[in-house]
Backbone as CSV, one residue per row, in Angstrom:
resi,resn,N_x,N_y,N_z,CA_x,CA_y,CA_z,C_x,C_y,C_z
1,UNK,-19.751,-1.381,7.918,-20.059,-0.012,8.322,-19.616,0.201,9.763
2,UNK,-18.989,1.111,9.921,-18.384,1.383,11.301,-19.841,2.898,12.118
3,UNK,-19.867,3.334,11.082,-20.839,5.084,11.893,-21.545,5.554,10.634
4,UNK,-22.840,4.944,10.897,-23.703,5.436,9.739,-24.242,7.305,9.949
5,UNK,-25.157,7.647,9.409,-25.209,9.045,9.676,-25.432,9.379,10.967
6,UNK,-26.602,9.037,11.606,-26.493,9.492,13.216,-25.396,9.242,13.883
7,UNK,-24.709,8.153,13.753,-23.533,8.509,14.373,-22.439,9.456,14.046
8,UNK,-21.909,9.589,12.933,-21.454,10.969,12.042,-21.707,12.203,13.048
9,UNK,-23.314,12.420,13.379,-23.333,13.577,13.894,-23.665,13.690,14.895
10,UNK,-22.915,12.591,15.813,-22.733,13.150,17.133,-21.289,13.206,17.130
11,UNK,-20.736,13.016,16.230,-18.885,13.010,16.307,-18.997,14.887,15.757
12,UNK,-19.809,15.320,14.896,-19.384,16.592,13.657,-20.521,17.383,14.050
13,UNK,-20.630,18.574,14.085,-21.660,19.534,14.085,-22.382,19.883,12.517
14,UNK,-21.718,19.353,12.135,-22.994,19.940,10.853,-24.091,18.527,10.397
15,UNK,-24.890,19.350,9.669,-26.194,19.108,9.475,-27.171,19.836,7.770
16,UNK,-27.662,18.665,7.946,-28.831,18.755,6.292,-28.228,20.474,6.400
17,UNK,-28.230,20.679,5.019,-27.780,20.555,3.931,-26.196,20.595,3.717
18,UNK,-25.782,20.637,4.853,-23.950,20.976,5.131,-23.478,19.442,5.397
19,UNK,-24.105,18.288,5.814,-23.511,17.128,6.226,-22.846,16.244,5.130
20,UNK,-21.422,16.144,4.604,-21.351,15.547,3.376,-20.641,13.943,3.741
21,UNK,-21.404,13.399,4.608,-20.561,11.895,4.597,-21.727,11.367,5.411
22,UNK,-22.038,10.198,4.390,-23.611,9.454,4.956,-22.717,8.135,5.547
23,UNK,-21.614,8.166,5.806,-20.773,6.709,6.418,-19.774,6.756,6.119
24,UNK,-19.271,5.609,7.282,-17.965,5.671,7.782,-17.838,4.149,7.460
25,UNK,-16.885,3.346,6.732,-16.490,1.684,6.998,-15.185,1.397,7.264
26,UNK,-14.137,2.457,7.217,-13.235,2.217,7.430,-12.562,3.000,8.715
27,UNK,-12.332,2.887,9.674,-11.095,3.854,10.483,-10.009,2.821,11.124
28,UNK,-8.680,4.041,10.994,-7.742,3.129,12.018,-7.529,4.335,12.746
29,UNK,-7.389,4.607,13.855,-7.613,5.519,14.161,-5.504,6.217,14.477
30,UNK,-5.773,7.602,13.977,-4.284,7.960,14.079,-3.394,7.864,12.580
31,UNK,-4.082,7.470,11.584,-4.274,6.888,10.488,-4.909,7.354,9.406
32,UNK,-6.083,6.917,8.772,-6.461,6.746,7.519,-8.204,6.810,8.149
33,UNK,-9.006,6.612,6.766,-10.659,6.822,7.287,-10.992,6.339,5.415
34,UNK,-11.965,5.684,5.487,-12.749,5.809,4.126,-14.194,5.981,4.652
35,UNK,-15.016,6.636,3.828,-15.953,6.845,4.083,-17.090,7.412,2.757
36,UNK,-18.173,7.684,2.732,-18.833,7.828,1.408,-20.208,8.907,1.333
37,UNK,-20.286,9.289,0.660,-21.557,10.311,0.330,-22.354,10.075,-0.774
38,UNK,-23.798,9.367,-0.959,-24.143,9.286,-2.267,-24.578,10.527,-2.704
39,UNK,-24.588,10.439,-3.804,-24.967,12.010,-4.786,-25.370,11.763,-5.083
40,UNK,-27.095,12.584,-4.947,-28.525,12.630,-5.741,-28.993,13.575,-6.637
41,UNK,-30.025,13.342,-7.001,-30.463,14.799,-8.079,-31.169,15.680,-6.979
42,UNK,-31.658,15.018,-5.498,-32.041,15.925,-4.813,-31.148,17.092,-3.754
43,UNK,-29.909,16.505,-4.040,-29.277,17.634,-3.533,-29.194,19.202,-3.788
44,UNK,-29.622,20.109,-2.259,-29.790,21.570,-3.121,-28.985,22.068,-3.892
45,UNK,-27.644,21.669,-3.920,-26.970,22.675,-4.539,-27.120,22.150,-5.966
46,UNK,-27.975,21.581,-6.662,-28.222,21.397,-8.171,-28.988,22.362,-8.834
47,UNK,-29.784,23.037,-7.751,-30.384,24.079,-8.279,-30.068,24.848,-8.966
48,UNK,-28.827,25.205,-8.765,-27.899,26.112,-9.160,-26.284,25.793,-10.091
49,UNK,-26.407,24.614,-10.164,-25.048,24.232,-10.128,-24.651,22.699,-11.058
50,UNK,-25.246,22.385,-12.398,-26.007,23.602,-13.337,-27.035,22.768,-13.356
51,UNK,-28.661,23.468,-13.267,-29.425,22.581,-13.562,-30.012,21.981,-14.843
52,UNK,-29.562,22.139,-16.085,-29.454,21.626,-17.155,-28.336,20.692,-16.989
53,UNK,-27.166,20.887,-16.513,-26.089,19.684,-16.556,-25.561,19.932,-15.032
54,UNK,-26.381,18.425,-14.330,-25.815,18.894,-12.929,-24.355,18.210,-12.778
55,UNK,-23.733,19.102,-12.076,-22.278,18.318,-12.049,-22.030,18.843,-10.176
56,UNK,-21.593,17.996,-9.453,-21.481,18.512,-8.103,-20.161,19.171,-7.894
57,UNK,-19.904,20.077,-6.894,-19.187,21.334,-6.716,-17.856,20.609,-6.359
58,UNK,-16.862,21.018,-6.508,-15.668,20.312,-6.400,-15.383,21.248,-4.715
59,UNK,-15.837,22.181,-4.870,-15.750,23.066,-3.488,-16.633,21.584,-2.665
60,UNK,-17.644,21.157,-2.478,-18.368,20.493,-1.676,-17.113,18.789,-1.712
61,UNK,-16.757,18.345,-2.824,-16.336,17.192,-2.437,-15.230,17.578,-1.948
62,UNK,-14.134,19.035,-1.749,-13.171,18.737,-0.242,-14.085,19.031,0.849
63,UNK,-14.652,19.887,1.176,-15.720,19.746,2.148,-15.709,18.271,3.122
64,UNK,-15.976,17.977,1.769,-17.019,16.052,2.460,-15.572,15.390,2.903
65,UNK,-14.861,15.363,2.137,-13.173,14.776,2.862,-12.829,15.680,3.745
66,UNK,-13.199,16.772,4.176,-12.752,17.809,5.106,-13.371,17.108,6.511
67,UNK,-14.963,17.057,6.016,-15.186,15.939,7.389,-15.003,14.934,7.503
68,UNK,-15.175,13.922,6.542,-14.011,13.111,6.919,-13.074,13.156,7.763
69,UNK,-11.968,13.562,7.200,-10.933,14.228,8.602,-11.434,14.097,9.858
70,UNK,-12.374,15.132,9.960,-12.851,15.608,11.189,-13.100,14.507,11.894
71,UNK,-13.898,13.567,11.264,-14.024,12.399,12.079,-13.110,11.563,12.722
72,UNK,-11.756,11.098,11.764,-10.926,10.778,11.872,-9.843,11.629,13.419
73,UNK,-10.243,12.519,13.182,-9.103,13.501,13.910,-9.792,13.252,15.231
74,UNK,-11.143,13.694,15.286,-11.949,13.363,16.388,-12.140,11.886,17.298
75,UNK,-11.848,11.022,16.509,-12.327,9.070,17.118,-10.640,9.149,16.774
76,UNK,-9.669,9.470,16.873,-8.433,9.584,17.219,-8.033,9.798,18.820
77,UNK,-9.001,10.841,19.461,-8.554,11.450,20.559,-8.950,10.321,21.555
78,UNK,-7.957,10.974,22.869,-8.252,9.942,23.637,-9.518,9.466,24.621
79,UNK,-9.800,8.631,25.199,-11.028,8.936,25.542,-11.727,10.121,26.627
80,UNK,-10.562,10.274,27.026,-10.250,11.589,28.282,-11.008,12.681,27.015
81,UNK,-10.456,12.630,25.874,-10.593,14.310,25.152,-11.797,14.275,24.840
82,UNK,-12.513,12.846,24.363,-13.832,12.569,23.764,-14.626,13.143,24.317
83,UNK,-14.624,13.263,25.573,-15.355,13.407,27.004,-15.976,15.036,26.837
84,UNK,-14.968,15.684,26.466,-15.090,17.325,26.145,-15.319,17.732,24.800
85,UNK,-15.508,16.794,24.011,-15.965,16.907,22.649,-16.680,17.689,21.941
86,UNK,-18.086,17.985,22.794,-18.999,18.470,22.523,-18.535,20.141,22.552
87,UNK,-17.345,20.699,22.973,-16.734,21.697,23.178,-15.733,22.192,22.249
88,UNK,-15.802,20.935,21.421,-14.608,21.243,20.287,-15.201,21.385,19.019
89,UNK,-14.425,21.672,17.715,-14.844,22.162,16.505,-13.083,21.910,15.706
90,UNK,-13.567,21.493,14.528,-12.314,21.444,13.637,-12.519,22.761,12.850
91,UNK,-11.203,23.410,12.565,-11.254,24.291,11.905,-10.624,23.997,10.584
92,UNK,-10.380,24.520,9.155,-9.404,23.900,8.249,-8.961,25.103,8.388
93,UNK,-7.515,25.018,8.371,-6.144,25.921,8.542,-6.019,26.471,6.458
94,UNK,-5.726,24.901,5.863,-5.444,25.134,4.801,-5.879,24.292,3.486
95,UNK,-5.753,24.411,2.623,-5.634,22.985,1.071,-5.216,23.071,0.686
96,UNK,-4.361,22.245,0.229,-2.635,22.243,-0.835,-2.901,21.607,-2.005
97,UNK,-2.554,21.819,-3.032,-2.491,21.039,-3.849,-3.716,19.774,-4.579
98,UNK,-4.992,21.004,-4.745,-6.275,20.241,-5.184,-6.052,20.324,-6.609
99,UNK,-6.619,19.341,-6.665,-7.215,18.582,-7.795,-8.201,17.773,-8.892
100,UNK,-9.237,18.504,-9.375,-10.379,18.095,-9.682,-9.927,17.023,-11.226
101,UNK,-10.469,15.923,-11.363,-10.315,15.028,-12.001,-10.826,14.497,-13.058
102,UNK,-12.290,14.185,-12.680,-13.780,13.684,-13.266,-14.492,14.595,-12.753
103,UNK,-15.481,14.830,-13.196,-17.317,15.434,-12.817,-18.031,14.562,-11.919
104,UNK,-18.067,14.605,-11.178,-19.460,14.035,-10.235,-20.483,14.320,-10.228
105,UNK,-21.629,12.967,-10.630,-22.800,13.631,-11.171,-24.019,12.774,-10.287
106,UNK,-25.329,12.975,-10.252,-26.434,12.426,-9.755,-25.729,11.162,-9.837
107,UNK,-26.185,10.319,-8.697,-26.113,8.537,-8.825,-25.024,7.994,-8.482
108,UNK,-24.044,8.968,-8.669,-22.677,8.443,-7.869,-22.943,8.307,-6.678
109,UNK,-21.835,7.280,-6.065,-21.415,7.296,-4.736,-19.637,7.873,-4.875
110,UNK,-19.327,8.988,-4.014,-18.577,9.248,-3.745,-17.516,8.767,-2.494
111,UNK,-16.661,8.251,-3.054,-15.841,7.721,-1.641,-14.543,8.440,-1.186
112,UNK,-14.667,9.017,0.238,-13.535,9.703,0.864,-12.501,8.740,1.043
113,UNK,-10.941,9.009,0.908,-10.274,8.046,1.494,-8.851,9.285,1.790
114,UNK,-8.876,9.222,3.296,-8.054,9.933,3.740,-6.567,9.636,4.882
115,UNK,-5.889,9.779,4.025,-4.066,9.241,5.197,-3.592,10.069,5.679
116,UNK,-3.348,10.127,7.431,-2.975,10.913,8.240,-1.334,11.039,7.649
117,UNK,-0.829,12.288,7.060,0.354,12.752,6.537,1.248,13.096,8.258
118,UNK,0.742,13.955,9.034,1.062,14.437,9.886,0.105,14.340,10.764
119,UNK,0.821,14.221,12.675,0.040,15.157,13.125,0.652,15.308,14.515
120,UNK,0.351,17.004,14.896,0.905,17.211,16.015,-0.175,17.870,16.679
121,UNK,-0.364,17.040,18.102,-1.127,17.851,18.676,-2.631,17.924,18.660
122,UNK,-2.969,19.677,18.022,-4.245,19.738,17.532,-4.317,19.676,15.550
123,UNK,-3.189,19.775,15.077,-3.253,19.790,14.299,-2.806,18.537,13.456
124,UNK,-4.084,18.506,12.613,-3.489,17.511,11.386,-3.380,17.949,10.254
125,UNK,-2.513,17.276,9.520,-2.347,17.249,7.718,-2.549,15.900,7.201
126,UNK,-3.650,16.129,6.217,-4.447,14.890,5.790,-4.011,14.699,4.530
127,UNK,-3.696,13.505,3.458,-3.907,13.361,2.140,-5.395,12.939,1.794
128,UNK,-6.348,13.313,1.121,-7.595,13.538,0.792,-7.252,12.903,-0.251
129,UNK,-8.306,12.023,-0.811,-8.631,11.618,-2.445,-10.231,11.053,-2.472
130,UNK,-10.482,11.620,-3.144,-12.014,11.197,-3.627,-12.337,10.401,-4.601
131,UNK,-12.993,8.912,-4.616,-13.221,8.139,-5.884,-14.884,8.221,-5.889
132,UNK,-15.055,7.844,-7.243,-16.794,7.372,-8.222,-16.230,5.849,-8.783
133,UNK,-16.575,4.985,-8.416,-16.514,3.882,-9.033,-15.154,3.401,-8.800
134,UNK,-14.206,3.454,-8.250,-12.471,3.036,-7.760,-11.440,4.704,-9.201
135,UNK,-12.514,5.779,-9.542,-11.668,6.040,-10.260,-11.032,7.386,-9.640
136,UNK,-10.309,7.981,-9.509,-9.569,9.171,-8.774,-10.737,9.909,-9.530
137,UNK,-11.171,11.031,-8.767,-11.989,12.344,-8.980,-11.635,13.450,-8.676
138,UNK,-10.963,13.321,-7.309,-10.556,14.668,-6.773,-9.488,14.276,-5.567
139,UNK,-8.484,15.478,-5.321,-7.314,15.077,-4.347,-6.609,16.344,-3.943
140,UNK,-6.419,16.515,-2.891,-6.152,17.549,-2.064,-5.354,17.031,-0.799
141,UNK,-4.406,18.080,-0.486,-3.688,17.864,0.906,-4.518,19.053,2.227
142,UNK,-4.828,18.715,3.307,-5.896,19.107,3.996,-5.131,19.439,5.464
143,UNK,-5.194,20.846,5.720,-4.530,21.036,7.026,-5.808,21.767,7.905
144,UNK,-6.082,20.549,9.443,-6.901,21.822,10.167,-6.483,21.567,11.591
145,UNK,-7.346,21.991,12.283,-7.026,22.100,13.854,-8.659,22.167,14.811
146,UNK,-8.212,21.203,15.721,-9.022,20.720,16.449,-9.116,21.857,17.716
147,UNK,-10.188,23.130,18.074,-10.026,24.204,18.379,-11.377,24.048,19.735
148,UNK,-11.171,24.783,20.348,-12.354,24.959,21.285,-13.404,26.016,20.649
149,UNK,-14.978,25.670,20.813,-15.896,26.432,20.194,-15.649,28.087,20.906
């Protein structure tokens, strides 16, 4: 484990019920990130989504690779930028080419695994893929930008 949740959120501004990555074990930084979210039956959005057959939102698992990223993009910068951190915010520009796979359901662990495609600047382009058990679930190309609040 490299950044369990408290650490997560001093790198990311969000928080219960928006926080979708309970850890970090992998970074290289400039690079790649794996990281993971378990999925419970207590998550709110089951309420709704369906609570006879809960299946989790494919909108929420780019989300959770969205921060991902963020993290990545963020423990990328240098330590000079870290410094002003608390001043910054990732924005997502775009998503290319998603892909929902399998259903994600209560009890999974979901794992982010994300490869820096590009990056200039403030901006990155991420390859996103999401596994349950080593099996592809979901995959998306992820463009955002590292912006002042």
């Amino acid at each position: 484990m490299l950044y369990n949740v408290t650490e997560i959120q001093k790198i990311l501004p969000h928080r219960y019920p928006f926080l979708l990555v309970d850890r970090i074990t992998e970074l290289e930084a400039g690079k790649s990130i794996v990281g993971y979210k378990n999925i419970t039956i207590a998550e709110p959005v089951f309420q709704g989504h369906f609570p006879d057959h809960p299946i989790y939102p494919g909108v929420m698992i780019i989300e959770g690779m969205a921060q991902a990223g963020g993290v990545l993009a963020f423990e990328s910068m240098s330590d000079e930028e870290k410094a002003s951190n608390t001043e910054k915010v990732v924005y997502f520009m775009s998503i290319d080419k998603a892909k929902f796979r399998a259903p994600v359901t209560p009890g999974d662990q979901l794992v982010y695994k994300l490869e820096v495609i590009k990056n200039k600047g403030a901006v990155w382009n991420l390859d996103g893929k999401a596994y349950v058990d080593d099996k592809l679930v979901a995959q998306a190309e992820l463009k955002a930008m590292i912006v002042d609040k």
